[in-house]
C-alpha beads as a LAMMPS data file, in Angstrom:
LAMMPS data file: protein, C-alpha beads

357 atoms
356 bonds

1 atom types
1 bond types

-500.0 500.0 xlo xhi
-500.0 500.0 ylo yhi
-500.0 500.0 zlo zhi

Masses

1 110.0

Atoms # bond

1 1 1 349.036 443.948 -274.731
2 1 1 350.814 440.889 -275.621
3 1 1 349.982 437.601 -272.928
4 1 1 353.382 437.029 -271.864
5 1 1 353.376 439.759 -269.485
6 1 1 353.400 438.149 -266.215
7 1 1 353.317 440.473 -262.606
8 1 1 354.471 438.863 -259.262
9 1 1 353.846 441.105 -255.985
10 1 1 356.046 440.053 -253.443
11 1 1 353.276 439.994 -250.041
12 1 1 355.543 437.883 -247.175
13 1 1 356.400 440.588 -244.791
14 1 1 355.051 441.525 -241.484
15 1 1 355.160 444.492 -241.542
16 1 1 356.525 445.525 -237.695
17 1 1 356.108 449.198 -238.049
18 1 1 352.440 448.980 -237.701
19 1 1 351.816 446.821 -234.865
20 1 1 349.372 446.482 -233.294
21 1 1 347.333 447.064 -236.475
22 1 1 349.600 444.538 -238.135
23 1 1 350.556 440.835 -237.010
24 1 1 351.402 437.702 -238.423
25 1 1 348.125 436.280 -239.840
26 1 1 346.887 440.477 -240.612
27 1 1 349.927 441.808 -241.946
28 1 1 350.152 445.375 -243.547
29 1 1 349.421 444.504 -247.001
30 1 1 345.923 443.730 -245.904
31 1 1 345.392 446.107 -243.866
32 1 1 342.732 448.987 -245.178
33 1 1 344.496 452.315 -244.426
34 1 1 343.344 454.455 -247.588
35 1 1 339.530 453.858 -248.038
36 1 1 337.932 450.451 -248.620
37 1 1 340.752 448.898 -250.626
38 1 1 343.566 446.947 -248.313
39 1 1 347.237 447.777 -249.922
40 1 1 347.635 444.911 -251.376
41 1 1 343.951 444.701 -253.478
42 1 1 344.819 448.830 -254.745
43 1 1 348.085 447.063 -256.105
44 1 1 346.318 444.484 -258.235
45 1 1 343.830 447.255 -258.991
46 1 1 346.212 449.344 -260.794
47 1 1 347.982 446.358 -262.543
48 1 1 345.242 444.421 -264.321
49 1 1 344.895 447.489 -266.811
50 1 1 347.641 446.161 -268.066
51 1 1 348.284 442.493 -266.726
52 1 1 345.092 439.888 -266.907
53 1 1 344.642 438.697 -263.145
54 1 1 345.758 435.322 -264.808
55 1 1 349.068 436.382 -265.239
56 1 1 349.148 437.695 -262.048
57 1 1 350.677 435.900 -258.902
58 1 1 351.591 436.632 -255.390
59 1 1 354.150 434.784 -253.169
60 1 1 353.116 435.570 -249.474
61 1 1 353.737 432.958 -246.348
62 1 1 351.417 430.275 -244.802
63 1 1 349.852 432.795 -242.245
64 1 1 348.538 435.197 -244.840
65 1 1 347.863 433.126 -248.103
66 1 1 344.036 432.510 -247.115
67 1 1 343.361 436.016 -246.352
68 1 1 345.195 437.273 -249.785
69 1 1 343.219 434.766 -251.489
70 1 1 339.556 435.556 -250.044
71 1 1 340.693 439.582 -250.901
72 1 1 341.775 438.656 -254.485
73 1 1 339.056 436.451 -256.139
74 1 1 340.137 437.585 -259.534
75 1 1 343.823 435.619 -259.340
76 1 1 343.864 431.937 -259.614
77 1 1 344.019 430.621 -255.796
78 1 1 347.147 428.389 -257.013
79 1 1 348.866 431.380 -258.320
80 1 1 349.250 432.962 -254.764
81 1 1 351.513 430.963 -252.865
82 1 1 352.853 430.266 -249.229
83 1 1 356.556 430.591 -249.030
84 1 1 357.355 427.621 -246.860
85 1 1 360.038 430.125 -244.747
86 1 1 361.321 433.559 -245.315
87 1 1 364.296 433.733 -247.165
88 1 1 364.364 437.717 -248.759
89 1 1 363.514 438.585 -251.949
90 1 1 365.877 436.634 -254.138
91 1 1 364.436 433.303 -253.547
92 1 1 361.267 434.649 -253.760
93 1 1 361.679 436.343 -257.557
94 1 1 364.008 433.131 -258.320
95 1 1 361.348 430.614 -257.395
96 1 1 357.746 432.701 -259.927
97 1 1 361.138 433.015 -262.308
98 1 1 361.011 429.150 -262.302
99 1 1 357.896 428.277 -262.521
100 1 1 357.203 431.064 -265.148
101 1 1 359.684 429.620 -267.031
102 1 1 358.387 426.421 -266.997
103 1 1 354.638 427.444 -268.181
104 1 1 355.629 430.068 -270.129
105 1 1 359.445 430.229 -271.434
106 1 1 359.026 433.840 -273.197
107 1 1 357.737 435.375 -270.290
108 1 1 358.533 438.910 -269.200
109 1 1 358.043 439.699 -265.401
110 1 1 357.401 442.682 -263.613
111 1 1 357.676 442.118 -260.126
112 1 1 356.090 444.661 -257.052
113 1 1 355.583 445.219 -253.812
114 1 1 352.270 445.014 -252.365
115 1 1 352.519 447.635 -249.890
116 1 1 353.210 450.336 -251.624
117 1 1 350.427 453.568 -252.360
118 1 1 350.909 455.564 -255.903
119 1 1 348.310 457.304 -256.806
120 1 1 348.884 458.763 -260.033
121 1 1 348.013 455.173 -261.295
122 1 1 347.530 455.876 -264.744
123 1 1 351.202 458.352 -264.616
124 1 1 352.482 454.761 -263.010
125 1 1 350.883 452.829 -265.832
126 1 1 352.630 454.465 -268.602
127 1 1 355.881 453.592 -267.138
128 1 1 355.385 449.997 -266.318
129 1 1 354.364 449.538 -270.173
130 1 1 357.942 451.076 -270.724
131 1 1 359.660 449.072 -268.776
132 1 1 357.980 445.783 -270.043
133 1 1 358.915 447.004 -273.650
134 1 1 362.501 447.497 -272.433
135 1 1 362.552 443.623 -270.566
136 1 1 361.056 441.924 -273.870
137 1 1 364.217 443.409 -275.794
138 1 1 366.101 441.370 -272.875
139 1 1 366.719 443.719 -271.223
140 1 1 367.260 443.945 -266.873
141 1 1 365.118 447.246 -266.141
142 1 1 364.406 449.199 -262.288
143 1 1 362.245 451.716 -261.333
144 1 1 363.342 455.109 -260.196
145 1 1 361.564 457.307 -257.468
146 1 1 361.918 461.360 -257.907
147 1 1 363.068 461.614 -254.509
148 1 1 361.289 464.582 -252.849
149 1 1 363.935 464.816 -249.622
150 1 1 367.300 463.512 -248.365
151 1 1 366.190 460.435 -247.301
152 1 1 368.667 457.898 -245.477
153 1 1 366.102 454.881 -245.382
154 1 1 366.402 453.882 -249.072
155 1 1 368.559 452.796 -251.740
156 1 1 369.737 454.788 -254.744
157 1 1 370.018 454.355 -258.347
158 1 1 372.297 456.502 -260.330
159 1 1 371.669 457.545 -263.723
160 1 1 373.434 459.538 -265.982
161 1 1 373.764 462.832 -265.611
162 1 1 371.295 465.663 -266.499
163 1 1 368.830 462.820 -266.801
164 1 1 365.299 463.865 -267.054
165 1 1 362.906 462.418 -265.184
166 1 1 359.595 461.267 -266.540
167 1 1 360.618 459.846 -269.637
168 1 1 359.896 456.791 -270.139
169 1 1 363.093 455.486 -271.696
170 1 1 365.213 452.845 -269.814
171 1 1 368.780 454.331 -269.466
172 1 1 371.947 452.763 -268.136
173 1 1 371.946 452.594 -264.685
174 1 1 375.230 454.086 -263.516
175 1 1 375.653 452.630 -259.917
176 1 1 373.135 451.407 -257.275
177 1 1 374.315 452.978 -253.858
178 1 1 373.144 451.641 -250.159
179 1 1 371.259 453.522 -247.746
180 1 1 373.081 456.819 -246.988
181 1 1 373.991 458.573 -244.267
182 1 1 372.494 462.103 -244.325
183 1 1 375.149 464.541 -245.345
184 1 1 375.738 461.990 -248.689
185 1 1 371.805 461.875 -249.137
186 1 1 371.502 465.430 -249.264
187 1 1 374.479 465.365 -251.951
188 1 1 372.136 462.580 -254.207
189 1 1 369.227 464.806 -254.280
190 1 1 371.708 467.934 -255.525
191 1 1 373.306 465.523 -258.019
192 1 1 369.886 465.424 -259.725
193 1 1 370.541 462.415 -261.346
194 1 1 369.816 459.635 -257.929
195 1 1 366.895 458.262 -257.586
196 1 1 365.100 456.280 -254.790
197 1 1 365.055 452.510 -255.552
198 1 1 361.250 451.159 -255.748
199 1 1 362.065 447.900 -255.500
200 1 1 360.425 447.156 -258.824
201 1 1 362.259 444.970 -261.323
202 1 1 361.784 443.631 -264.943
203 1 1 363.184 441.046 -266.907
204 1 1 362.576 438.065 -269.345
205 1 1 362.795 434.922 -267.014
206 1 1 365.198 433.519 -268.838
207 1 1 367.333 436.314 -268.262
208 1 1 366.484 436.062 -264.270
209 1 1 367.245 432.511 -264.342
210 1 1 370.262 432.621 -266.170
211 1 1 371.545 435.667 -263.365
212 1 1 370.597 433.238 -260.809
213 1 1 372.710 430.011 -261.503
214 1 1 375.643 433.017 -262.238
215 1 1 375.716 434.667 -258.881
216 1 1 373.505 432.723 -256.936
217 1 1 374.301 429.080 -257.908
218 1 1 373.161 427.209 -254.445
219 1 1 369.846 429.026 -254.722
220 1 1 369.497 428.291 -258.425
221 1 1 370.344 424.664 -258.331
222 1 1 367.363 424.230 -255.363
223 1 1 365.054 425.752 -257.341
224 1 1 366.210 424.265 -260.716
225 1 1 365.012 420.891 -259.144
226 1 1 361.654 421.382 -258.802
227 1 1 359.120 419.434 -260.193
228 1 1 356.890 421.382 -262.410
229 1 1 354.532 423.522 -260.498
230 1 1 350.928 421.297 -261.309
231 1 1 352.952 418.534 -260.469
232 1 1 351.613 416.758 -257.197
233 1 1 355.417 416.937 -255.900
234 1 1 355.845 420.359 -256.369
235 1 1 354.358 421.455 -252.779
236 1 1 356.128 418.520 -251.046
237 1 1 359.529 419.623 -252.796
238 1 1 359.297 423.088 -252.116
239 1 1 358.663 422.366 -248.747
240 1 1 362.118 420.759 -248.549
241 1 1 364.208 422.996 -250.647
242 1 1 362.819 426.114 -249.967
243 1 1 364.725 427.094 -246.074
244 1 1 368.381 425.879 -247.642
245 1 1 368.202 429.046 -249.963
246 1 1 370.193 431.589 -249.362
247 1 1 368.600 434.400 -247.007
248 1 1 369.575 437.471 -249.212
249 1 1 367.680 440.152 -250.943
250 1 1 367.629 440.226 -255.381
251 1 1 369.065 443.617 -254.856
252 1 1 372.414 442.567 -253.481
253 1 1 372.235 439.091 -254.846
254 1 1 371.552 439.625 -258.475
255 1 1 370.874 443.025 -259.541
256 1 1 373.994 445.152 -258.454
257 1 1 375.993 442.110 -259.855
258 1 1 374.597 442.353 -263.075
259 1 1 376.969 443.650 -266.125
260 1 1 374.160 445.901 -267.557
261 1 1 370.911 447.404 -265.727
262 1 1 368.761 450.006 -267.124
263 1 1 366.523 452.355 -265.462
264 1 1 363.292 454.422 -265.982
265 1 1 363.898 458.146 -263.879
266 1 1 360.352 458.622 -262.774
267 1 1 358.643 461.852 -262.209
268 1 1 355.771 462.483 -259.565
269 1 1 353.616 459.349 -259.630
270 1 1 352.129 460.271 -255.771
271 1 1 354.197 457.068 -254.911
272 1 1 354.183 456.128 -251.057
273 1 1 356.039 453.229 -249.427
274 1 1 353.940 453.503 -246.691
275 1 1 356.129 452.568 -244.130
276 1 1 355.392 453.657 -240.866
277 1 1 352.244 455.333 -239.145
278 1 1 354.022 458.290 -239.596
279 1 1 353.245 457.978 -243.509
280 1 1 349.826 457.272 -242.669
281 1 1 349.577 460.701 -240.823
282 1 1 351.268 462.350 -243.803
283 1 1 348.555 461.024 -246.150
284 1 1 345.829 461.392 -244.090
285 1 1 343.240 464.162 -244.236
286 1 1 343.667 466.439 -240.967
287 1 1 341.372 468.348 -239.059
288 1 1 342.205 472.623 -238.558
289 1 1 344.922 471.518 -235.624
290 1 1 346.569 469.248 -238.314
291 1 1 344.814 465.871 -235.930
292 1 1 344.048 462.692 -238.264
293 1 1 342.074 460.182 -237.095
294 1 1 340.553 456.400 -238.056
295 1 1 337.476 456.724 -235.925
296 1 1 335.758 459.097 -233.683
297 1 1 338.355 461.692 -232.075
298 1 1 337.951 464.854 -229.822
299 1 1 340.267 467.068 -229.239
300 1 1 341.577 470.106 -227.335
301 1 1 344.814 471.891 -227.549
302 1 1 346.385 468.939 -229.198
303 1 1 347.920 469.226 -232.624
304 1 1 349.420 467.088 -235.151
305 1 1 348.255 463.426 -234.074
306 1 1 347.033 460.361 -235.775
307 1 1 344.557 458.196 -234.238
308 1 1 343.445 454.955 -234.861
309 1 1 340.583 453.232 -232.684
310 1 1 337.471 451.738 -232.328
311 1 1 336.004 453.752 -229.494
312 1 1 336.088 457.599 -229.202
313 1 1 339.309 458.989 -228.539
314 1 1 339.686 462.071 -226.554
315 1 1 342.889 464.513 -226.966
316 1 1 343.495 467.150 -224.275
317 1 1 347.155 469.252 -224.340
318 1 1 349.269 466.827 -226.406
319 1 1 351.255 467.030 -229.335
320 1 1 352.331 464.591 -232.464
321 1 1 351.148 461.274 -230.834
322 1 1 349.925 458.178 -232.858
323 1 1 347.824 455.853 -230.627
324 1 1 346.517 453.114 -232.117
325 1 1 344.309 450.513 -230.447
326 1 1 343.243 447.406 -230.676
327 1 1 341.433 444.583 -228.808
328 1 1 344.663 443.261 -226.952
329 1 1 346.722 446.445 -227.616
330 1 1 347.870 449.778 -226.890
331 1 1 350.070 451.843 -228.965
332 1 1 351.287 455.470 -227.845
333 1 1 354.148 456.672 -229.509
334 1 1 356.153 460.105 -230.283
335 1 1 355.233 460.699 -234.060
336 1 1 358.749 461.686 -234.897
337 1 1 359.434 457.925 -233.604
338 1 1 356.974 455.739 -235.305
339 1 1 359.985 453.959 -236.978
340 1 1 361.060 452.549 -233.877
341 1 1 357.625 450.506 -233.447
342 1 1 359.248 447.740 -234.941
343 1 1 361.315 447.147 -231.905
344 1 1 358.369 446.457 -229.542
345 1 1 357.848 443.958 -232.256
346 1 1 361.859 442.712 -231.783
347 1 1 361.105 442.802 -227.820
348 1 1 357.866 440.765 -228.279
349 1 1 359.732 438.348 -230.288
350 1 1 362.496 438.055 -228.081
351 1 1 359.908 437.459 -225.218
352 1 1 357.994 434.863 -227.293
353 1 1 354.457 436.994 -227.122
354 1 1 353.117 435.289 -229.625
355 1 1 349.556 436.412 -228.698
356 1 1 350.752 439.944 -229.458
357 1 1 352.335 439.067 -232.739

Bonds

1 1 1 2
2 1 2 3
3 1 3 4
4 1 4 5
5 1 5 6
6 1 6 7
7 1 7 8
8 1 8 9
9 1 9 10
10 1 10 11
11 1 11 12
12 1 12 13
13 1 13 14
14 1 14 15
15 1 15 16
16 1 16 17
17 1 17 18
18 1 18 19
19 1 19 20
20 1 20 21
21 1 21 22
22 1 22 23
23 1 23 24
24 1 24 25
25 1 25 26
26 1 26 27
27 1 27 28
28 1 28 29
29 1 29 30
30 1 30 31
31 1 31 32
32 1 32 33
33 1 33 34
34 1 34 35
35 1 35 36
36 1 36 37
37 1 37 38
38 1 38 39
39 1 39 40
40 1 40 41
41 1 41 42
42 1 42 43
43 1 43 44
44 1 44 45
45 1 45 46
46 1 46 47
47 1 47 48
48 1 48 49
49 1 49 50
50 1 50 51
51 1 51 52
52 1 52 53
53 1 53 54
54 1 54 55
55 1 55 56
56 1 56 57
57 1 57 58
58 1 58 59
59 1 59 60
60 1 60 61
61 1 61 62
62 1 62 63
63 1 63 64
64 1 64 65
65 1 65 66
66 1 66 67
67 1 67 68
68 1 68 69
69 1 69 70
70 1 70 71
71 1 71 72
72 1 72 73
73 1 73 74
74 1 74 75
75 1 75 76
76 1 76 77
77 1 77 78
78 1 78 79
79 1 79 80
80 1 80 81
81 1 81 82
82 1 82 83
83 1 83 84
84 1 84 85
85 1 85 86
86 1 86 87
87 1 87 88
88 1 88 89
89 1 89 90
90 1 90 91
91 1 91 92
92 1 92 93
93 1 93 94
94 1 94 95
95 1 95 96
96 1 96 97
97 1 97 98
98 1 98 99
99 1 99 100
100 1 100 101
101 1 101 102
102 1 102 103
103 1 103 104
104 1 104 105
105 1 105 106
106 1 106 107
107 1 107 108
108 1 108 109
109 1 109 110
110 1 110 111
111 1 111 112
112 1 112 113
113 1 113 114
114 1 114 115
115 1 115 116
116 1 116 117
117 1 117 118
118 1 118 119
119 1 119 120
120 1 120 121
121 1 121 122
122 1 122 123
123 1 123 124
124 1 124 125
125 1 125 126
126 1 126 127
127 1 127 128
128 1 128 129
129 1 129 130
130 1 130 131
131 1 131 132
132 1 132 133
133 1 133 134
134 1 134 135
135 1 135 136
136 1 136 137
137 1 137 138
138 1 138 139
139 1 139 140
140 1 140 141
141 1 141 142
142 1 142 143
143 1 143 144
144 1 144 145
145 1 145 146
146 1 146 147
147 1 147 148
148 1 148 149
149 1 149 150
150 1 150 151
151 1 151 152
152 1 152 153
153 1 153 154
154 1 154 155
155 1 155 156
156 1 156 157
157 1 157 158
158 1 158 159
159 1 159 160
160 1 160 161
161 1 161 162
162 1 162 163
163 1 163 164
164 1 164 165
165 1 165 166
166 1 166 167
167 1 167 168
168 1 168 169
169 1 169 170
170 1 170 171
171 1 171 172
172 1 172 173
173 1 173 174
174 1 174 175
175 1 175 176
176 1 176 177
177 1 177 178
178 1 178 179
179 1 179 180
180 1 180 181
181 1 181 182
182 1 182 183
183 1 183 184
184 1 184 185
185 1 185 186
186 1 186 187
187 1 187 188
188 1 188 189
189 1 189 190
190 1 190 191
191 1 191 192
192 1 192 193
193 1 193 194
194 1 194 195
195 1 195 196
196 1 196 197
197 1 197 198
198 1 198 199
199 1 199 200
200 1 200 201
201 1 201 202
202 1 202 203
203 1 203 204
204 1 204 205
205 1 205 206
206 1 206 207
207 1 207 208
208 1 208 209
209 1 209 210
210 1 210 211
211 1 211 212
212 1 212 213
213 1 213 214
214 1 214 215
215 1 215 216
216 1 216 217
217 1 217 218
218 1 218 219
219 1 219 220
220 1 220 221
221 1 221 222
222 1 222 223
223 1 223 224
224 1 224 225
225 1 225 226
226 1 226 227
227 1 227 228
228 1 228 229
229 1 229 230
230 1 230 231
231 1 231 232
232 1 232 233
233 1 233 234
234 1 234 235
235 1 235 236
236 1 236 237
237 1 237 238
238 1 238 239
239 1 239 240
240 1 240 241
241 1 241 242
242 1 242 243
243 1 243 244
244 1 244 245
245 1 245 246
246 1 246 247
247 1 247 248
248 1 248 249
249 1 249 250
250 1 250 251
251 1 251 252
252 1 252 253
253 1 253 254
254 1 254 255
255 1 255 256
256 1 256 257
257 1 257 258
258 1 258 259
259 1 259 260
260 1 260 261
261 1 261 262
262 1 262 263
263 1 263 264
264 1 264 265
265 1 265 266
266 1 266 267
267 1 267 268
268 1 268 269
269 1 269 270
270 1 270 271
271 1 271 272
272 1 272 273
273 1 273 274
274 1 274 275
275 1 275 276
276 1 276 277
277 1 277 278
278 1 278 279
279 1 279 280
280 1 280 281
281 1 281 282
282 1 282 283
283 1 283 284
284 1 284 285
285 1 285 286
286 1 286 287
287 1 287 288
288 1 288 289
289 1 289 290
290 1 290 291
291 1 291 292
292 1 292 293
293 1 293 294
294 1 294 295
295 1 295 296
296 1 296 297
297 1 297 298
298 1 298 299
299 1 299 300
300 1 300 301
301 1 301 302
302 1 302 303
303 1 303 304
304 1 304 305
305 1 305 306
306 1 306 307
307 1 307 308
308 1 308 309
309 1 309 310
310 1 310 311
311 1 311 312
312 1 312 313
313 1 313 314
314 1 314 315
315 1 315 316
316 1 316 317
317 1 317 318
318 1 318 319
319 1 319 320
320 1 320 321
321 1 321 322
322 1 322 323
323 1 323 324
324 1 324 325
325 1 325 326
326 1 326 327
327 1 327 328
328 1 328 329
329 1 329 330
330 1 330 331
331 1 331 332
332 1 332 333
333 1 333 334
334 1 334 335
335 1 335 336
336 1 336 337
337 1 337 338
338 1 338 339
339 1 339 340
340 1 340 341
341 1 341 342
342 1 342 343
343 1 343 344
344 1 344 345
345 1 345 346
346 1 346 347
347 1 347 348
348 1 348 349
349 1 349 350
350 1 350 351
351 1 351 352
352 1 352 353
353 1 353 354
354 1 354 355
355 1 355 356
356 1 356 357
């Protein structure tokens, strides 16, 4: 594998959904739902196959940057780096796209979420050397999810029709389409040829760069100025330019403004987003009245909950609950409804709760 395949994982959100599991210093990414691997260490797990942890980085924020750096030992502790405010993804991919640039000018990134589960790793694998093939022939390359149900929470990518997925050949991307409403979603998954976005991009940086100053010139020009990153102004700098980006995600800022995209159509790579305790349930294992629990749990006539405590948890005559609990924190919600725990978070917020968050 050449060296001048570089990965960034994007680790800066908060991830509401799971409060009170997650907050602000012990966000979701390091969180340890699936075994004794947080989210965001099973990412770098299944990238350094292919990407040395030395051409790995990670842009987080201030709150979480010590905790991402005591879980990964193996990345350079410069190369994960506090965002100095949350401004979406496009500053975030613009910024490693600069400083890539500047330490290594033919670099090809991949860039990924740190959240997500997959866990036909080396099925993933196979793709992501694809798609870095594709970005070193300059090429602007997305991932494509087999989408297993009409779902209205995600983007689409469109490929050509009667494309078949699991090749790993990046096509031309036909359109990128915003979260549907349901009647349309259920029409995408007919189509065949729609596919859930991933959120994972791949590109030369001087190809990112260069897409940057076109559509996203204010942003471009902040980040243009830095001084080099082992520079003792860089942190200083960054500090100052950073918050006048532009608050906007690559997606609509860059990559559906592009005049050529390809895409790899994936097939079944056991890929999660994980994005609610409801997707926790789903991927837990479950007891003979479909119950899942983190911790000690008895139950009678009560089917289909999760659980998540640190004391025994008793169950009698209820239905599709997830209660999670913490030291300052209670949690009971409808299962069918754990997408809504993110406005507790909004309430909180609004409250200024900011021992609860």
């Amino acid at each position: 594998m050449t060296n001048h395949r570089y990965g960034l994982i994007m680790a800066g959100g908060r991830g509401t959904r799971f409060w009170p599991r997650s907050r602000k210093s012990n966000a979701k990414q390091v969180l340890r739902f699936f075994g004794e691997r947080s989210l965001i260490q099973q990412t770098v797990d299944r990238l350094t196959p292919l990407i040395p942890p030395e051409n790995l980085w990670v842009i987080t924020n201030d709150l979480l940057q010590q905790e991402i750096r005591s879980q990964l030992p193996e990345v350079p502790k410069r190369q994960i780096i506090a965002e100095p405010a949350q401004r979406n993804t496009a500053p975030c991919i613009g910024l490693a796209a600069q400083i890539l640039h500047d330490i290594d000018p033919e670099a090809a990134l991949g860039v990924f979420p740190a959240d997500h589960l997959i866990l036909k790793e080396q099925r993933f694998r196979n793709f992501v050397k694809a798609a870095y093939r594709a970005a070193e022939a300059n090429q602007v390359v997305v991932l494509g999810i087999q989408p297993r149900w009409a779902e209205t929470g995600y983007g689409y990518i469109e490929f050509p029709k009667k494309v078949k997925p699991g090749i790993a050949e990046a096509l031309p991307v036909t359109s990128f389409r915003e979260k549907p409403d349901a009647k349309t979603a259920k029409k995408f998954v007919e189509r065949g040829n729609f596919f859930w976005n991933a959120g994972m991009f791949f590109w030369p940086v001087a190809t990112a760069l260069d897409l940057m100053r076109r559509h996203q010139p204010k942003t471009s020009a902040l980040l243009a100025a830095l001084p080099p990153f082992r520079s003792k102004r860089f942190a200083n700098k960054l500090a100052e330019s950073y918050p006048l980006c532009e608050n906007i995600s690559i997606d609509y800022a860059v990559i559906e403004r592009a005049d050529k995209v390809a895409g790899i159509a994936l097939d079944d790579i056991g890929w999660n987003d994980v994005g609610s305790w409801k997707a926790v349930y789903d991927l837990a294992e479950k007891d003979r009245d479909a119950n899942a629990s983190c911790g000690d749990l008895v139950a009678e006539h009560s089917h289909g909950n999760y659980v998540d405590a640190g004391k025994t948890v008793a169950l009698v005559g209820v239905d599709n609950l997830v209660i999670v609990d913490t030291a300052d924190a209670l949690l009971v919600a409808s299962r069918d409804h754990a997408q809504d725990v993110s406005k507790i978070v909004k309430v909180l917020d609004e409250q200024k709760r900011e021992e609860l968050l």
